[in-house]
matplotlib code that plots the C-alpha trace (Angstrom):
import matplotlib.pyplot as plt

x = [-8.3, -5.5, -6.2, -4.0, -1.5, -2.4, -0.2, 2.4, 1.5, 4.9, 3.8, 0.7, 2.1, 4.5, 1.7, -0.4, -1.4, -4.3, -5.6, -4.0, -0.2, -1.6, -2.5, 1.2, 3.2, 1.2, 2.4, 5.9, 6.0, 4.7, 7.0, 9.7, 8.4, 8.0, 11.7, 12.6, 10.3, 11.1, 14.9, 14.2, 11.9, 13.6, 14.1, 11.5, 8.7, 9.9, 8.4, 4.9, 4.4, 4.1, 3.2, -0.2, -1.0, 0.7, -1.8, -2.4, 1.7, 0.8, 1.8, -0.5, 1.0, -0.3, 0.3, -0.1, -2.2, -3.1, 0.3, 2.2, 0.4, 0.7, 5.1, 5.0, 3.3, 5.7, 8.1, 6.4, 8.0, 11.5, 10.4, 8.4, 11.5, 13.7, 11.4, 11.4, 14.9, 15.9, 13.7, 10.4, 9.9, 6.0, 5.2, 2.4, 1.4, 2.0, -1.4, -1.8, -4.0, -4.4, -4.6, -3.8, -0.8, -1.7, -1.2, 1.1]
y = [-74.7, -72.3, -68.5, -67.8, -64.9, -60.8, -59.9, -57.0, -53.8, -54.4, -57.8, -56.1, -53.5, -55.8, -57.5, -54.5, -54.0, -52.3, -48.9, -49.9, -49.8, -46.8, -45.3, -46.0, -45.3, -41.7, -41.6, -42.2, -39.2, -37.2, -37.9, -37.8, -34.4, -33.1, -33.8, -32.0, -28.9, -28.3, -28.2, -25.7, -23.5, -21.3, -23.4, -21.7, -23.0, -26.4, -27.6, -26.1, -26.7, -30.3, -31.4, -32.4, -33.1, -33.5, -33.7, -32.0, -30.4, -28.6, -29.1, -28.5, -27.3, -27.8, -25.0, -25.6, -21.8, -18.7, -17.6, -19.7, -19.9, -16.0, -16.4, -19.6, -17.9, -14.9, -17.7, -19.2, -17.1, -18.5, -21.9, -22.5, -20.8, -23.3, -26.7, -25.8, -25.5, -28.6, -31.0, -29.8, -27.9, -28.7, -27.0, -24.7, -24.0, -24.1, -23.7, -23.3, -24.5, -24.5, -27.8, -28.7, -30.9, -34.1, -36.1, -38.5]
z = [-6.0, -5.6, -7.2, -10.1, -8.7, -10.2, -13.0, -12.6, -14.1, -16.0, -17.6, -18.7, -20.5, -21.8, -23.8, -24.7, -27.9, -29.6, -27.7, -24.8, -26.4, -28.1, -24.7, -22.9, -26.4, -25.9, -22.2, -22.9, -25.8, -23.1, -20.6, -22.4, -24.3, -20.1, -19.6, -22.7, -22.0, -18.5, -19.6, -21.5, -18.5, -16.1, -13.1, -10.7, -13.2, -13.5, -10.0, -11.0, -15.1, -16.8, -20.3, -20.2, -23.7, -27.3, -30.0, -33.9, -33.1, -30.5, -26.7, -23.7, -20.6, -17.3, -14.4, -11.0, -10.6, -12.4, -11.5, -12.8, -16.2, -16.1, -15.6, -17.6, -20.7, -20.6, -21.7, -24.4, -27.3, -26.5, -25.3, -28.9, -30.8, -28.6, -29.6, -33.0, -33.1, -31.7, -33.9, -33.3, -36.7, -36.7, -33.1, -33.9, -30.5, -26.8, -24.8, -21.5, -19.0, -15.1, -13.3, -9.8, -8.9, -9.2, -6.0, -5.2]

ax = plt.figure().add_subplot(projection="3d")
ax.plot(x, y, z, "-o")
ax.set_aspect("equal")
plt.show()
């Protein structure tokens, strides 16, 4: 008897549903939310800061180092004022936190 062929990661999320289209519907926001910050970043940051996290309005940056957090939160007053201006009224917050680039 012939063994039935692996799904695609597409197909699967395709048919998510419960936590699991709850999980990638998350992802998505995020991605998209990363594209939208780091446009917004001065361009040296962009290669080192991601969006980690979006939860209770507030966004949760990742930083490659301690250096980078340092510059990145010297542009967190204009980069909130920014977000809330363009449709993210709600934004109470922009944390902070170090984490190492994840591999690819």
């Amino acid at each position: 008897m012939k063994k039935p062929s692996p799904e695609s990661l597409t197909s699967i999320s395709d048919k998510a549903e419960g936590s699991l289209r709850y999980i990638l519907d998350n992802l998505a926001k995020i991605k998209q939310l990363d594209q939208i910050v780091k446009a917004k970043l001065n361009k040296n940051l962009t290669p080192h800061c991601r969006v980690a996290n979006y939860r209770d309005n507030r966004i949760v940056i990742a930083a490659d180092s301690s250096s980078w957090a340092t510059r990145l939160k010297f542009e967190l007053p204009n980069l909130l004022s920014n977000l809330r201006a363009e449709g993210f009224a709600g934004l109470q917050a922009i944390d902070v936190i170090i984490s190492e680039k994840p591999q690819k």
